[in-house]
N, C-alpha and C positions, 0 to 999 in steps of 0.2 A: 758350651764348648766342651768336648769330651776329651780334650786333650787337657783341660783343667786337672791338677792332681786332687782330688777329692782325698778327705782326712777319714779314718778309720781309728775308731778304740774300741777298746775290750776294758772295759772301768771293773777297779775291785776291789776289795778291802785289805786288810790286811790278814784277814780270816783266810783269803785264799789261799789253797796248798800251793807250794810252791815250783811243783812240778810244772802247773796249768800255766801260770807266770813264765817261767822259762819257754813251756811251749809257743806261749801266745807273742814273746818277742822273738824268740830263736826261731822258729820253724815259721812263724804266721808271721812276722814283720812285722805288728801291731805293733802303736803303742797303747801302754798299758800303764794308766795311771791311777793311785791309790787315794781311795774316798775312806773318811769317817764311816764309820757302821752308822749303818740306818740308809734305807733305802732313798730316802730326799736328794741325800747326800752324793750318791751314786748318780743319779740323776741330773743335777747341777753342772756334774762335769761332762756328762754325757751328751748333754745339748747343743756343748761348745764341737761336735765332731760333725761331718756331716752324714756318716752314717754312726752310731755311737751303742756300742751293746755294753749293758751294764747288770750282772748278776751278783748277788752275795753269795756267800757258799750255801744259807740257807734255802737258795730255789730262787728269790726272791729279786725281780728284776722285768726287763725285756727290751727290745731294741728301737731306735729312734731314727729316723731317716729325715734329716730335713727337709723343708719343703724346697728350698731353693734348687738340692741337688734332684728330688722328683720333678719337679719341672724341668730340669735341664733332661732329664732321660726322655719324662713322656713328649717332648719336642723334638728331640733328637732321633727317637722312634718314627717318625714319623718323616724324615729328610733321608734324603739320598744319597747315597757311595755307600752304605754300609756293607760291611761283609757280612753274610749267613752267619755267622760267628757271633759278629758285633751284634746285629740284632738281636738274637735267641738272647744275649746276657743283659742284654736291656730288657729284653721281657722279663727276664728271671727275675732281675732285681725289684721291679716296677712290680711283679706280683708276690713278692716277697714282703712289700713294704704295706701291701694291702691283705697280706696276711696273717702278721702279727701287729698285734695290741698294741698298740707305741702308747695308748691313755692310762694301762697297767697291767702286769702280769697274770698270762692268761695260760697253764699251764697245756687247753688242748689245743690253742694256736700254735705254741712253741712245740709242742708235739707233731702237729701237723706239718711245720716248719722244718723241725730236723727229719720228718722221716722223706718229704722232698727231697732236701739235700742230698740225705744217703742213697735214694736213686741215682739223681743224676750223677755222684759221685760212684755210685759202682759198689758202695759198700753196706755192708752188714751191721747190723747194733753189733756185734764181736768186732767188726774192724774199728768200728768208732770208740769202742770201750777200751781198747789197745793202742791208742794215737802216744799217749804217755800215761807213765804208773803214779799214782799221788804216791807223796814221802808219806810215812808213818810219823802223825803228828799226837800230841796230847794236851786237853786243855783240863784248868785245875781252875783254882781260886783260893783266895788266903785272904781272912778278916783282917780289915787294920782298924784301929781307931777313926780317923778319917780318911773317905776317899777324898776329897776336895786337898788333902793334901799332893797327891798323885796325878802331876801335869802331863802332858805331849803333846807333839807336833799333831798338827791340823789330820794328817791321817792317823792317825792312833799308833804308827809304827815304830818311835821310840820316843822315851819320857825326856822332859824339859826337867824335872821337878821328883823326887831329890834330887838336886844336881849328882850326888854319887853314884844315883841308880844305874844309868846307861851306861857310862862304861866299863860299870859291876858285869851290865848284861852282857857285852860286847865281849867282855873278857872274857867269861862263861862258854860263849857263843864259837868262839873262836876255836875250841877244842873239839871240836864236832864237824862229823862230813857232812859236808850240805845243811849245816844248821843252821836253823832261825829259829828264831823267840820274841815275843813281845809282852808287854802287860799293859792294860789300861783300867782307870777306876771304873766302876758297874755304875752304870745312871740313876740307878735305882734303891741300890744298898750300897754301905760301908765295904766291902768288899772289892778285892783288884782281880783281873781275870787272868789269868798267864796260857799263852798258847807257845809251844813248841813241836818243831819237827825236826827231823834227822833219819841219815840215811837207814836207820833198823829199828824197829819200835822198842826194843830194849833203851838204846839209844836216846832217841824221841823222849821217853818217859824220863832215864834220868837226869833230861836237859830239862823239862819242866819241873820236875822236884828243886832240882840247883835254883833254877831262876823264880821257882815259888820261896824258895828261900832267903833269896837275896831281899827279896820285895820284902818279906816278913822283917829280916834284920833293920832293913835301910827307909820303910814305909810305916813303921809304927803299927806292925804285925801286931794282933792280939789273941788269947787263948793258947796253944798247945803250940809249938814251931812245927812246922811239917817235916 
């Protein structure tokens, strides 16, 4: 039934600039919901949509089309009343979903994919480069004694643990146009990772220094304070 509302997301971390974010609910009406870094994770959430696009900032990703809503189109392709309209966006979709990788990211499918689009959209890699400007963001990192000390929410986007930390950040955050900031422990090393953006990269950078140093004060920072 095409009058079903079928679900649509745009899954992303918290690594996403925040510009894309804003575009992708203000402008595209998605929702847009925030996954733990690491690509599984993205994923997980992305299954639950019925078409589900999920990228890291690192490239990393691609989109998921259930099967139940492909079968409702390649049926519904096939039945009568449609408008010249309705058809052609049923083809669209139906050959969209068989030409990206939904098993893993495939960077010349998804290439293949956007430069479709830009056709039939009328425009240019310059018009698409131009949709919205990323903020100037900066990411740093600061040694602590331990990371396992250094808790947070399920998406990595604000700390549980120190209890003081967050609203250190919050405060920080709050003096800044368009500012965001996070930190989360590194999986790998002792080390916490701090990302920040703000409206001007002067800006940007001195929100990441402030909130590298909060973490160092409040996270059992070790060697030199930044």
């Amino acid at each position: 039934d095409l009058k079903t509302k079928f679900t649509i997301g745009a899954v992303q971390t918290a690594y996403a600039n925040g510009a894309s974010m804003n575009y992708l609910k203000r402008d595209m009406n998605l929702e847009v919901p925030l996954a733990k870094t690491g690509v599984k994770y993205l994923h997980h959430i992305a299954v639950k949509f019925d078409v589900g696009i999920y990228f890291e900032a690192n490239g990393h990703g691609t989109v998921l089309f259930k099967p139940s809503l492909v079968s409702t189109l390649e049926n519904a392709a096939t039945s009568e009343g449609l408008t010249d309209m309705e058809s052609l966006a049923i083809k669209r979709i139906l050959a969209l979903s068989k030409l990206i990788n939904q098993a893993t990211g495939d960077a010349m499918a998804d290439a293949l994919a956007v430069e479709a689009i830009l056709h039939i959209e009328k425009m240019s890699i310059s018009d698409w480069s131009k949709i919205y400007t990323d903020l100037p963001s900066r990411q740093l990192k600061v040694k602590v004694k331990d990371r396992t000390a250094i808790k947070t929410i399920q998406d990595e986007s604000k700390t549980t643990a120190p209890a003081d930390l967050q609203p250190k950040i919050d405060e920080i955050v709050s003096d800044y146009e368009n500012g965001r900031a996070f930190v989360r422990p590194s999986g790998t090393e002792d080390v916490v990772r701090i990302y920040a953006e703000a409206t001007t990269q002067e800006l940007a950078d001195e929100l990441a220094l402030k909130i590298c140093q909060a973490a160092y004060d409040m996270a059992g920072g070790v060697g030199d304070r930044p």
